[in-house]
N, C-alpha and C positions, 0 to 999 in steps of 0.2 A: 504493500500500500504506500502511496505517496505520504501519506500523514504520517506514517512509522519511519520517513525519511528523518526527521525533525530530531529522531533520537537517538541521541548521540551512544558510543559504551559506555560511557562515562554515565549517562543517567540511566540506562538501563542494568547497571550494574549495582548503583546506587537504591534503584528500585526493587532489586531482588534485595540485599540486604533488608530494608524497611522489609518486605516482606517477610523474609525470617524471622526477622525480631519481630514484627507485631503477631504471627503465629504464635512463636512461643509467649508470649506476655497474654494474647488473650486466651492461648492455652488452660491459663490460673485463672485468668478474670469472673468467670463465672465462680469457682469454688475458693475462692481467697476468704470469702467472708466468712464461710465455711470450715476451711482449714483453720484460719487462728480462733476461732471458734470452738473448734475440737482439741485445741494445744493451750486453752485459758484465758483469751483474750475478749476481753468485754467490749461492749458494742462501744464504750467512752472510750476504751484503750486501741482500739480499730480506729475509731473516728481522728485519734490523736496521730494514728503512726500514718495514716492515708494523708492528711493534714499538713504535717510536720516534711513528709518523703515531697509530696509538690510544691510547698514552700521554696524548700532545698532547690527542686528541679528548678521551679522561675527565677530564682538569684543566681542560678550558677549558668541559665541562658546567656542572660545579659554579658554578666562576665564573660564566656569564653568566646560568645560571639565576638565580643572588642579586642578579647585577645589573639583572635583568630586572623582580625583584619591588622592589627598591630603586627604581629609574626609571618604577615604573607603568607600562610602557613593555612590549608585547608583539611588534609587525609590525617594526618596525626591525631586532631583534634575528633572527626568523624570514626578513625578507628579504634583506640581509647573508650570511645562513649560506648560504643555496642560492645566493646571486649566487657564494661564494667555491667554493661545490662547482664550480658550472657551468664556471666557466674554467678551473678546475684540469684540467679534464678535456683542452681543446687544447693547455695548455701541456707537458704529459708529451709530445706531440709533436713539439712544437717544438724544441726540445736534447735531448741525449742526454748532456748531462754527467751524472754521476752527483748532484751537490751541487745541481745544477735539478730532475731528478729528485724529490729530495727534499724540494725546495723544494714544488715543486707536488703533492705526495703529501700534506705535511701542511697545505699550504691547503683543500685537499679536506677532510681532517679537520675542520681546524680550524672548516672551516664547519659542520661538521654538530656540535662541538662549542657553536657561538655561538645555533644555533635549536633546539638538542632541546627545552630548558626551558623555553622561552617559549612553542614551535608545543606541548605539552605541556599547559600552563597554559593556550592559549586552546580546547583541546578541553575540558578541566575546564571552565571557563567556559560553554562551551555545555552541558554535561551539568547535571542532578541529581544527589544521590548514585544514585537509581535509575535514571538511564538510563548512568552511566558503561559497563558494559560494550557497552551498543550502541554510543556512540560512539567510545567506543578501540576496538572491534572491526570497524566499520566503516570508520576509516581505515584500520586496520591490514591488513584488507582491498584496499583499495584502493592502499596502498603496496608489501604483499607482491605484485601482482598485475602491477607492477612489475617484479618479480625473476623473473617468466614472459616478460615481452614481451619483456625487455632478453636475455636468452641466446638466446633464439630469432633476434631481429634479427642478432644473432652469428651464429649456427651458418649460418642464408641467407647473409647477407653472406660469410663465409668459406669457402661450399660454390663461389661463383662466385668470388672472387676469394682464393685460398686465401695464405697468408701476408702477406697487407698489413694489418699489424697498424696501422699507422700514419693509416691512413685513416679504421679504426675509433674510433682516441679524436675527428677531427673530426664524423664522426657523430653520435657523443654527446655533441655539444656542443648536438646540436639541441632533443634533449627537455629538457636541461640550462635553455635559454635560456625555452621556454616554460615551464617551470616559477618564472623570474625573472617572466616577464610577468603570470604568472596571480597570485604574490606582489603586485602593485600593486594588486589585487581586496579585497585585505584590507585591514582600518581597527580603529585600538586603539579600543574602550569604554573609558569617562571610567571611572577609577580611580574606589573610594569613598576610599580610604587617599590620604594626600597622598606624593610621592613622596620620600625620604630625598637630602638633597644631599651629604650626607659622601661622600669617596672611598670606593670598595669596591675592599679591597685583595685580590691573587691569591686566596689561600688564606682568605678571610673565612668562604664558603661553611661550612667545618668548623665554625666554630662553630653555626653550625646546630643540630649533631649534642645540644649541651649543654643548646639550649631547646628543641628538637624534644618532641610531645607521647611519653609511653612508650611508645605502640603501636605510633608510626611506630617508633621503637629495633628495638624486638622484631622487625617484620614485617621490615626492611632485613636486620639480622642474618640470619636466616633466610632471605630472599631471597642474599644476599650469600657465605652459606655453600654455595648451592647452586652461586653463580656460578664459587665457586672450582674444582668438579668440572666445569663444562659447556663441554666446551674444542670448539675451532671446529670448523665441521662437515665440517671439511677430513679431519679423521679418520677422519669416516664416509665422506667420498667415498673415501679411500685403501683401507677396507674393503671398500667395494664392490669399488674394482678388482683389490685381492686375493684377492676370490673370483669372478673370471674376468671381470667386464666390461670389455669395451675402452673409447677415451676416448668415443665416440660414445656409447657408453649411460652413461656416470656421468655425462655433461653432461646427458645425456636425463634420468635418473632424481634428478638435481638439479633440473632443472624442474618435474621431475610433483614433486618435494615440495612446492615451490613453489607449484605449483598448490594444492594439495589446502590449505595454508596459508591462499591468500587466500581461496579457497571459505568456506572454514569458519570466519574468523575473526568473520564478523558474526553468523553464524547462532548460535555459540558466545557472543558477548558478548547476546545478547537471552538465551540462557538462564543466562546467568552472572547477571543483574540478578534473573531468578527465584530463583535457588538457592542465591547467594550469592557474590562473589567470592572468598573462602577455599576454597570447596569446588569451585570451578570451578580453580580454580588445584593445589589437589589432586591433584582429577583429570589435570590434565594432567602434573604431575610425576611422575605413578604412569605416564604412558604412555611417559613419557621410562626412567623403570627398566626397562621392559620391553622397549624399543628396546635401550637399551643392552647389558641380560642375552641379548637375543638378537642383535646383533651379533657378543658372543663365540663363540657357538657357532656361528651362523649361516653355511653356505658355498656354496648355490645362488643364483641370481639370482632366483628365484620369493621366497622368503622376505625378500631383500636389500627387493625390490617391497615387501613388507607391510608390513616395517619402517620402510622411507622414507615410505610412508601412514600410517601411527601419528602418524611424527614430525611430520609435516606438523600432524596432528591436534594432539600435542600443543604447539606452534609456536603454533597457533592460543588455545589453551586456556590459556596463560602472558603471551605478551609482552605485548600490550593490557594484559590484566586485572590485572597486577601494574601497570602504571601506573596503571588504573584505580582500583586498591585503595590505592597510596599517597594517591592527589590525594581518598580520601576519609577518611582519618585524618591530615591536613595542616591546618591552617587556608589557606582562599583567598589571603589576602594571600601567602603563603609557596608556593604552590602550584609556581613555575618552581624556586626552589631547594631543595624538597623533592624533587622527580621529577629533577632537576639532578644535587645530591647524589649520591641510588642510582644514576642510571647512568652517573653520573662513576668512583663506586667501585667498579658493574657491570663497565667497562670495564678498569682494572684488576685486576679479579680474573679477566678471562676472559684476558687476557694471562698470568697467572700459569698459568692453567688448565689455557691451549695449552703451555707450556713442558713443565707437569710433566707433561702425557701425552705430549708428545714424547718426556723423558725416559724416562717408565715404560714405553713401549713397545720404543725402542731397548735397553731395557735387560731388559727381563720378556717385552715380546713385545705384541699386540696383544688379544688375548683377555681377559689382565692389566689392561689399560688400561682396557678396558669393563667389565669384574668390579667393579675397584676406582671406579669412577662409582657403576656402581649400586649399589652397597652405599653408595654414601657420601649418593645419593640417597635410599632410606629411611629415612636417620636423617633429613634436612631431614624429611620425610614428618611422621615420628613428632614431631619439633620442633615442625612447624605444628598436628597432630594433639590436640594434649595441654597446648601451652603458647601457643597463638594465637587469639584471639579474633575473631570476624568483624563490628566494628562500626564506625560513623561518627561523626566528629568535628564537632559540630553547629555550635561555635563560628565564625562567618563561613565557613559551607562554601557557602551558597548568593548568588548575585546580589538 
């Protein structure tokens, strides 16, 4: 296909990786709550290490993306992060003290905090401004596709050997490993920029924010405002089982989202390059209001089905393309700690996100919860709509 011209080894390599890693991660994802659950772990002490581990991850985005564009230096920092995801994953089985536990929860993190900005920046790299949607959509693609294979190995594995949770995080150590191997495939391009020798202190990243171009400002904001509503989608599976699905179908109907995500995430970045990434991104947060508004209401399993296809859809329609769209009003030199930055402070705000819907829920109910998203979702809408520009940053954006 002419469309598959577009992709480099470089990103299709990159994209197998992500694919490895998010197998093995959503491998557990289903039975994590469950594991430490069975090993003593209270729903406060879960909520604290889930809490504490993406913390960690957003602070150490920011950082290593700055340190990434500071060292010229892109495959060190990308192969590092999934070497530290991969072993985290035996070591959770290994002890069962709680302070190991924790230990290797936020190595996991940690790793995915030390490559986002750099695996990030070398997708930029390979792109144009005009082909970024295909290439963040096309990994993103093949990383969400990932988050299909890895539950399902689950759900087989645990249909024959039903509670040996312990077995499964060795498992996942497998796709974990090739995903390290397939990392030694990659090789940095000669910087044009010389690399910066000063120390790069923790929190450096923020200054960022002061010499940052004013679009990038604007676009974060607005991305950021939106992050603070879009709380994990653990809420939407608690919805589901609220309105009568047993665990077998929310696990199920977590996958078909899944699904319908990595489908569509290529086919949506080639038409995002057409039409614009503002208005692709639009679109997709317009599909997220309407998940949401109907959530509230929503209490058969047939509609629960449409909704989780929306999302899917809109899944597809956002997470690429908003990188997409930072790394082309960024200058390239800045490119790891620009995209670093946002989903450093992403990351924190989705923490905050999850709280207050926990809160709002316990406290107003569930219906509440989702009401008050989507209405908070319109206003980003009207914000990107009226006060956001859809252009590129010409200055060093190309090789």
């Amino acid at each position: 296909m002419k469309i598959l011209n577009y992709i480099s080894k470089t990103v299709w390599v990159l994209s197998l990786i992500s694919l490895f890693t998010d197998t093995a991660s959503e491998m557990l994802y289903p039975i994590m709550p469950i594991y430490l659950k069975s090993i003593g772990f209270s729903i406060v002490l879960i909520g604290v290490l889930e809490g504490f581990a993406e913390a960690l991850a957003g602070l150490s985005k920011g950082y290593f993306g700055k340190l990434s564009d500071n060292s010229g230096k892109r495959v060190p920092f990308v192969r590092l992060g999934y070497t530290l995801s991969a072993i985290s994953k035996p070591m959770m089985a290994v002890f069962i003290f709680p302070m190991w536990i924790f230990f290797a929860r936020s190595i996991d993190r940690f790793g995915k905090g030390i490559r986002t900005g750099a695996r990030d920046a070398i997708l930029s790299d390979e792109a144009t401004p005009e082909t970024k949607g295909k290439i963040f959509g096309f990994h993103r693609s093949m990383d969400t596709l990932g988050a299909v294979l890895g539950p399902v190995i689950a759900l087989i594995y645990l249909y024959f050997y039903p509670q040996q949770y312990k077995t499964l995080f060795y498992i996942a150590f497998i796709p974990g490993l090739l995903a390290v191997f397939a990392s030694f495939l990659l090789k940095d391009k000669t910087q044009k920029h010389l690399a910066k020798k000063k120390p790069t202190p923790f929190f450096s990243f923020l200054n960022y924010w002061k010499t940052s171009p004013a679009q990038y400002r604007k676009v974060v904001i607005g991305l950021l405002a939106f992050a603070l509503f879009n709380s994990s989608d653990i809420f939407l599976l608690l919805k589901a089982k609220q309105a009568g699905l047993n665990d077998t179908n929310v696990i199920g109907i977590y996958i078909f989202y899944n699904l319908v995500y990595a489908l569509c995430s290529f086919p949506i970045g080639i038409l995002a390059d057409k039409i614009g990434l503002k208005k692709m991104f639009l679109f997709g947060i317009s599909l997220f209001a309407i998940v949401y508004f109907g959530m509230a209401f929503s209490k058969n399993s047939c509609t629960i089905a449409l909704l989780f296809f929306i999302y899917g859809v809109y899944a597809a329609a956002t997470e690429g393309i908003s990188k997409a769209w930072i790394s082309n009003i960024s200058d390239k030199k800045d490119t790891a700690t620009a995209i670093g930055t946002y989903s450093g402070f992403q990351s924190i705000c989705a923490l905050i996100a999850s709280s207050l819907a926990g809160i709002i829920w316990y406290q107003f109910g569930a219906n509440t919860t989702f009401m008050i998203t989507g209405i908070m979702t319109i206003l980003v809408i009207i914000y990107f709509s009226f006060f956001i520009k859809d252009k590129i940053i010409k200055n060093d954006t190309q090789t």
